[in-house]
N, C-alpha and C positions, 0 to 999 in steps of 0.2 A: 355423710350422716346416715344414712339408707343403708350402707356397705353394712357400717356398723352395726345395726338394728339385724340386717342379716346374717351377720357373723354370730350373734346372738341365737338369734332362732336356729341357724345349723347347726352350733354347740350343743343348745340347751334345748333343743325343741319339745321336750315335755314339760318344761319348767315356764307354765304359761301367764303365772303369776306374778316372776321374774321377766320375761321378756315383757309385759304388760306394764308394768314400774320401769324398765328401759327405756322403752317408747316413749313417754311419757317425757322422759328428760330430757333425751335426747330431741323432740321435737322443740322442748321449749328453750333450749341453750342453742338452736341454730345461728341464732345472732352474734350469740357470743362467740362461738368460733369462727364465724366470720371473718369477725373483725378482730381475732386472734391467729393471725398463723400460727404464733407460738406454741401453742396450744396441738395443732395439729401436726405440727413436727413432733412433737413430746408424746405424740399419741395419747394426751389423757384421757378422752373420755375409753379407748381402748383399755387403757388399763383401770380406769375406774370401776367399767364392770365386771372385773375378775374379781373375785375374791383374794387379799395376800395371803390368806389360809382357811382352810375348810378340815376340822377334826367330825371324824364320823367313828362311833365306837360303839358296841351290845353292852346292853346296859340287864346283865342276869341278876334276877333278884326272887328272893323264897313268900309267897303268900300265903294268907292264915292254915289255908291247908295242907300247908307244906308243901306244897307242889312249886316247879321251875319255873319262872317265866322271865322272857328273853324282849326288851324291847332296844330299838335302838336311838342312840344319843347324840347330838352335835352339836358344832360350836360352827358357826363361820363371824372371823373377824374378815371384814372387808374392806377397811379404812382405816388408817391409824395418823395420818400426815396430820393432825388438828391436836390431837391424844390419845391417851388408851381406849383400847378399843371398848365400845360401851352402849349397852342395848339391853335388851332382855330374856328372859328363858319361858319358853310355852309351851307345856304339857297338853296334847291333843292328839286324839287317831288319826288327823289332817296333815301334820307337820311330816314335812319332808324336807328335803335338799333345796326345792324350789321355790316353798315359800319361806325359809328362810335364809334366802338369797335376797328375793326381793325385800323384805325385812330390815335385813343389813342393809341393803343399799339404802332403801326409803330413808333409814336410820342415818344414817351419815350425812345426807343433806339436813335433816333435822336438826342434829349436832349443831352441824356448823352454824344454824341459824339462831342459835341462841347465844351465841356469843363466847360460851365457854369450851376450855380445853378438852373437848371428848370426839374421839373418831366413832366410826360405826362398827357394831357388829349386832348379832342375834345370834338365840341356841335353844335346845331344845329337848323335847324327845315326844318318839308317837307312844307316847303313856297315858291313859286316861285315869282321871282320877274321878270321876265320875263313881259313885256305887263302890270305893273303895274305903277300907278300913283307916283310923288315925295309925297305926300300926303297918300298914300297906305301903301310905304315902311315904311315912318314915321310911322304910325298910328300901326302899326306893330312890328316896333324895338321896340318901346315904351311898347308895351302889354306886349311882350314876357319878357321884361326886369323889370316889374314889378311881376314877378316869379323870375326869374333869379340872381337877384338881392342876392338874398338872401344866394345864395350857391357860389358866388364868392368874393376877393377880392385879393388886393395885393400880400399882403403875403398867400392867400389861391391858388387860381385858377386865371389865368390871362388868358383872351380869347385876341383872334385875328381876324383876317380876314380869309377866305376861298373863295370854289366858292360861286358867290353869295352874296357877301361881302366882301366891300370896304368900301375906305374913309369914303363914306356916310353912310353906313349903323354902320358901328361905331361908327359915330359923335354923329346917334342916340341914338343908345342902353349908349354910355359914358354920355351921357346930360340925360339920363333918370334915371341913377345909382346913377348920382350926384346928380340930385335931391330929392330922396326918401333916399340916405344914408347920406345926406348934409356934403359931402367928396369931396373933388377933388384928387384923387391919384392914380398912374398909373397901375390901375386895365385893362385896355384894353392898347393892343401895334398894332401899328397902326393907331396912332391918327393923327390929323392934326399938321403941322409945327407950328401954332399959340400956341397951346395948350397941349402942351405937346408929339407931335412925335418927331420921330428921322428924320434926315439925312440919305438917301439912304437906309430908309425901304421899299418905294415899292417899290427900283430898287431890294431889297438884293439876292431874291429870285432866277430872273432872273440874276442877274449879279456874282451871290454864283456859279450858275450851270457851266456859262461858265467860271469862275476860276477854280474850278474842272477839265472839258474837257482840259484844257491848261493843266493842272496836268499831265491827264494821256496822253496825248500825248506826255508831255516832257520825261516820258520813253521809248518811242519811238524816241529821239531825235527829236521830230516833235514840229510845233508848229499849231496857229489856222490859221494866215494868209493865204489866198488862199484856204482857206477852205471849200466845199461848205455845207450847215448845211440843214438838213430836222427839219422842227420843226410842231409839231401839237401844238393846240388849239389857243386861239385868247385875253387870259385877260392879266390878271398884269404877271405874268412869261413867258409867251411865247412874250409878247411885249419887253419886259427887257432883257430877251436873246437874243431877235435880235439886239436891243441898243447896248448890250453889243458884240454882235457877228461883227456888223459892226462894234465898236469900235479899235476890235483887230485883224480888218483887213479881217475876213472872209464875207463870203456871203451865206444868207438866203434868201430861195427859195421857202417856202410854211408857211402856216398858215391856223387856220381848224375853224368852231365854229360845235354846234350839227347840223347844215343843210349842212355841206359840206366844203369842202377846195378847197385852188387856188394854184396853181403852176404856178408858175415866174422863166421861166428859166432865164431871165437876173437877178435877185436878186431883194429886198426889198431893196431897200436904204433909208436913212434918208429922201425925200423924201414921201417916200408910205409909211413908218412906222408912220410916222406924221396923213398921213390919215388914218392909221389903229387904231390911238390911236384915235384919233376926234371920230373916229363911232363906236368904243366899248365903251369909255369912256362917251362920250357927249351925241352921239346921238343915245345912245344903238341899233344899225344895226348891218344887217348879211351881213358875209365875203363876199356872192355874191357881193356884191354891189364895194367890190373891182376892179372886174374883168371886171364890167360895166363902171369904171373910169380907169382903164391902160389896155384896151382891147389885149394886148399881153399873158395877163396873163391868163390861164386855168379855170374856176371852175369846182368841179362835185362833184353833189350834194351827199348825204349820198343814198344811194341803200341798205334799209332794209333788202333783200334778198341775199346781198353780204356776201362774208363767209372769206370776210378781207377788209382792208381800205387801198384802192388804194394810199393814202398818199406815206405808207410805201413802194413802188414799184419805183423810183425814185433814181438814182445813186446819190449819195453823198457818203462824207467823214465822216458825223458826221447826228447821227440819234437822235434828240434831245424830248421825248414826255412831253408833257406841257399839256394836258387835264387833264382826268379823270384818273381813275384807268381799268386797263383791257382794256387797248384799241388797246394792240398789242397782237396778238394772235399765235397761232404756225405758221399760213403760216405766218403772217407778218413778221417777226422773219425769216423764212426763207429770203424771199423777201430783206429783208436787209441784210443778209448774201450774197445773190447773185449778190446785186448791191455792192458790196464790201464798206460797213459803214464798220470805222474804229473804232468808238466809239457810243457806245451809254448811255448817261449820261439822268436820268431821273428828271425833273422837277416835274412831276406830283408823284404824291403818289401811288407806287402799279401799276404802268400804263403797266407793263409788263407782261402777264400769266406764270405759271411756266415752261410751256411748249418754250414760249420764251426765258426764262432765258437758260432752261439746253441746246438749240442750240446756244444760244452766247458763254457760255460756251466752249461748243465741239468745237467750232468753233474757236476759239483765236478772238471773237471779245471783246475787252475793255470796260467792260460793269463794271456801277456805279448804285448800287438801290440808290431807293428815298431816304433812310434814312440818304445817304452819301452825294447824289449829288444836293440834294435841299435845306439842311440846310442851307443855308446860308439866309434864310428869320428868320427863330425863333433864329438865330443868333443873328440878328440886334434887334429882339424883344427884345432878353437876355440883348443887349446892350441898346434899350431905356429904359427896367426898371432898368438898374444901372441909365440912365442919370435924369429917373423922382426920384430914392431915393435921389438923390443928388442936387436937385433943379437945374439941370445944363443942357445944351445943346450943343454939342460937333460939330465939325466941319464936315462938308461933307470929307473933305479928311483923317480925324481924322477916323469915322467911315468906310470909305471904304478900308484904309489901316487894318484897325481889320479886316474886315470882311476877306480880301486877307488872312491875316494870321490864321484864325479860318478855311478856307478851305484848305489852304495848310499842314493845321496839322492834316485835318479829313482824306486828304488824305493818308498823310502821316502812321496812325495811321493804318487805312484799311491796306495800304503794309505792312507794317512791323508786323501787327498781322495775317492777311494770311500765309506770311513767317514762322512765329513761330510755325504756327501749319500746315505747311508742307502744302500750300496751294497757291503756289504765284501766284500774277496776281488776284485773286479770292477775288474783291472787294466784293462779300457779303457776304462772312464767313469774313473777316476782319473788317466790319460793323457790321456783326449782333453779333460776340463775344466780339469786343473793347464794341460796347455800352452796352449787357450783362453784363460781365465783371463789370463794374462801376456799374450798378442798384445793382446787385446782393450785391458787398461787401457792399454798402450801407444799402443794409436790411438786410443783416448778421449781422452790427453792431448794427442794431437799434431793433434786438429781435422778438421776433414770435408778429406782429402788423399786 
């Protein structure tokens, strides 16, 4: 196992993102291959962390000034043995090779843990849409989708939304496929209501997570009401989990973007969440400007030179992160430890260092990885492309009753495969093996491919 891990880092050794989602697996599947030889004759976790293809392409496109500008775009599919390769597309000056490696991969155990036919993949481009024109971003989805085009469909690769990519930007890249492959078919998930989206896909993600958090609190006999929730970041899953957090009776108290977070000690209510959607959504602004319109509430700004994110430093019940990946580090981790968080269930992908992991751990805090506790968005993806093969559109309460039941069984599936291998409570060995587990017998059956 160790060999592997170092095969890894020789290959990829800038790709720290990627070997950091390796680890990770591979420490908690040791049992499993254990008591698999089969497995390690067949080399799979060897071949699992390869990518089966990696598309890397310049993506040149003309801005309002008419001026040239060059960025570059990819696809990596890296698992297909479950189903078409299926993940999502994130527009950021961050995105490279290696974190959307780890991306894919995270993604593919996710997959598998939801029950439905979808392998992994993730894609991209270091595009910022940031300070860009509706004219820009067009001019943009459209370029890039004239490469792209070619390496996706239906039944191959099915992209989604990411950071950086919403509605719009998919409306894009969707009207740019249809056109050059003169198909209408539910190649991207996330589309608009009109045109072939589902019901309660951008809540799924945010609304997946806090079904989860109820999950594991009801082992505690607890539930979320009266709850107070720390939640970072500011888009489609951290607004959603607030939705859904005030739905079920709790109260959320912070919300972050890259310039800074606010903190409301009275709560976020339907009220301020409305304006929080208006100026991410509408009028693409920063969080400040919250704290300018309900002056009770705190901001402070991002401090470069800070060696943690004051976020995490605030007593609550439930520690919710919705950004990026890596964005709670060992003190933060402590910090929530200290302010006694009950739970920490992760929206965002990877958003925890491992160093925070093994003090939740030690610590008996109730902690859920991304791969567990945020599927409930490629869920619903899972569930629009049954409703576009079917020419059908399913009811909102249709889809949100599945979706309840697709978390309560990922849940589920985590306990009780922890428990089996003498690991209880220990929702990422019960994650990272249940969805192993499935890839694996999948590409046992299907032959050295």
């Amino acid at each position: 196992m160790n060999e592997i891990i170092e095969k890894v880092k020789k290959k990829d050794a800038h790709q720290k993102e990627f070997i950091q989602a390796v680890e990770e697996v591979v420490q908690s599947v040791k049992p499993v291959m254990e008591a698999t030889p089969a497995y390690r004759k067949a080399q799979i976790l060897e071949r699992m962390v390869e990518p089966e293809r990696v598309i890397m392409f310049r993506v040149p496109w003309v801005d309002d000034r008419g001026e040239v500008q060059v960025n570059r775009g990819f696809r990596v599919q890296m698992n297909s043995a479950i189903g078409p390769y299926k993940g999502g597309m994130r527009f950021h000056p961050s995105v490279n090779l290696g974190i959307l490696k780890f991306l894919g991969f995270e993604q593919t155990f996710k997959n598998a843990l939801t029950t439905l036919p979808m392998g992994g993949g993730k894609g991209g481009a270091d595009f910022d849409p940031k300070g860009k024109s509706e004219n820009e971003i067009m001019q943009f989805c459209q370029c890039l989708m004239t490469e792209l085009y070619r390496h996706i469909g239906s039944d191959t690769d099915v992209p989604a939304g990411d950071i950086g990519v919403g509605a719009r930007e998919v409306g894009y890249m969707f009207g740019m496929y249809k056109k050059l492959t003169n198909q209408f078919t539910g190649v991207f998930t996330g589309k608009g209501l009109t045109w072939g989206g589902s019901l309660i896909r951008p809540e799924a993600t945010g609304y997946g997570l806090m079904y989860m958090v109820a999950e594991m609190l009801a082992t505690k006999n607890q539930e979320l009401a009266g709850k107070t929730c720390l939640v970072s970041g500011s888009g489609n899953v951290a607004q959603f989990s607030i939705e859904k957090i005030l739905q079920m009776g709790g109260k959320p108290i912070s919300c972050s973007d890259s310039n800074g977070y606010i903190f409301d000690e009275e709560g976020i209510d339907q009220e301020k969440l409305a304006f929080i959607m208006e100026l991410k959504n509408v009028h693409r602004g920063r969080i400040k400007e919250y704290a300018e319109r309900y002056p009770k509430a705190v901001y402070t700004p991002v401090d470069p030179k800070c060696d943690h994110n004051p976020l995490w430093n605030h007593k609550a019940h439930c520690a919710l992160p919705c950004a990026t990946q890596n964005e709670i580090n060992k003190r933060d981790a402590q910090n929530i430890v200290n302010n006694k968080v009950m739970v920490v269930a992760e929206g965002a992908n990877m958003p925890t260092m491992p160093e925070g992991v093994e003090i939740f751990q030690q610590e008996g805090v109730l902690y859920a990885p991304s791969k567990a506790a945020n599927a409930g968005g490629v869920a619903v993806s899972g569930l629009e492309m049954s409703q576009n093969s079917g020419r059908v559109s399913w009811s909102r309460e249709k889809v949100d009753l599945q979706l309840q039941g697709i978390m309560k069984n990922i849940h589920k599936t985590c306990v009780d495969t922890a428990e089996k291998y003498n690991m209880p409570g220990n929702y990422v060995a019960g994650a990272n093996i249940a969805g192993f587990v499935k890839v694996a017998e999948a590409m046992m059956a299907q032959g050295i491919v």
